[in-house]
C-alpha angles and dihedrals in degrees: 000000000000123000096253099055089048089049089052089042088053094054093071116067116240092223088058099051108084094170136008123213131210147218121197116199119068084358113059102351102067101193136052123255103285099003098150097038093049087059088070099026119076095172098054085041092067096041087053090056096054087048094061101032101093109058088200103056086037078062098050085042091062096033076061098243106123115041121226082228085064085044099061087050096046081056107027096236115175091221126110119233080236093048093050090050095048094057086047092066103035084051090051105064125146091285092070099052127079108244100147096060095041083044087058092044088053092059093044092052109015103162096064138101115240125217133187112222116182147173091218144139122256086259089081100071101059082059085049096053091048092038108104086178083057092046104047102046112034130069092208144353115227100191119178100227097060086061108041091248156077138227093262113043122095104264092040141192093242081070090055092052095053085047095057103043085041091240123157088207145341094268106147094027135113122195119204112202133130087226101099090192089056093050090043089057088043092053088042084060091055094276136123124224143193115211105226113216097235123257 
């Protein structure tokens, strides 16, 4: 952890954080979907970059709204859903998550329950459910995709997060996500945020 974040940690008092939130990617998943089978794979290489060439229909994708099933049509990719899930997983070991930084966090508050919250495709969740790292450590996943919207749409996934731990606000809460719109919204909802230089 650099001096600067744990200046900024340091800064809110740890009486006064009753759950820390989470964003995965560029914050605690350190590497992008596929990252070490691409590497080999030429083939899968080229089908992960059209995935991810059009920002709009990325957005849908994690909203939800557009399958990677319908994907691997819309591109003839001669990949299984199942396939594609299985070398996720395999790609995201330990290595690609941040434990030494939520590790750090932990000691600092270690009285606190910990949630994921992430603008993310269905996919992810197959990695969640086979994550130890995930759950053991995390009290609940809020994926976007299992609620039709983003962090920062209107109607965002920070509200269906209040909704479903019953909160009135996020008093007492700190976000962690390299997104500053996203820590602004969840400020905006009685939080507090520190913006993560993305990894």
């Amino acid at each position: 952890m650099n001096e600067a974040l744990e200046a900024k940690l340091r800064s809110v008092a740890e009486s006064t954080v009753k759950r820390i939130f989470w964003d995965w990617d560029g914050v605690l998943g350190l590497k992008r979907f596929w990252y070490k089978s691409v590497r080999s794979d030429k083939t899968l290489k080229a089908f992960v970059e059209k995935l991810f060439s059009d920002s709009e229909r990325t957005k849908e994708w994690m909203r939800g709204r557009v399958s990677l099933t319908k994907l691997i049509e819309m591109y003839k990719a001669p990949y299984s859903y199942d396939e594609l899930s299985k070398l996720l997983i395999s790609d995201w070991s330990n290595e690609a998550i941040n434990v030494s930084l939520f590790s750090a966090v932990r000691v600092m508050y270690p009285n606190v329950n910990h949630y994921i919250v992430t603008d993310n495709m269905t996919i992810f969740n197959n990695f969640v459910h086979q994550s130890r790292f995930i759950q053991d450590n995390f009290e609940r996943v809020f994926n976007s995709s299992d609620y039709g919207s983003l962090k920062d749409d209107e109607i965002s996934l920070f509200d269906y997060v209040l909704d479903n731990l019953k909160l009135e606000s996020f008093h007492g809460s700190l976000l962690f996500d390299d997104s500053p719109a996203s820590c602004k919204r969840f400020e905006q909802l009685g939080g507090r945020a520190i913006v993560m230089e993305r990894i």
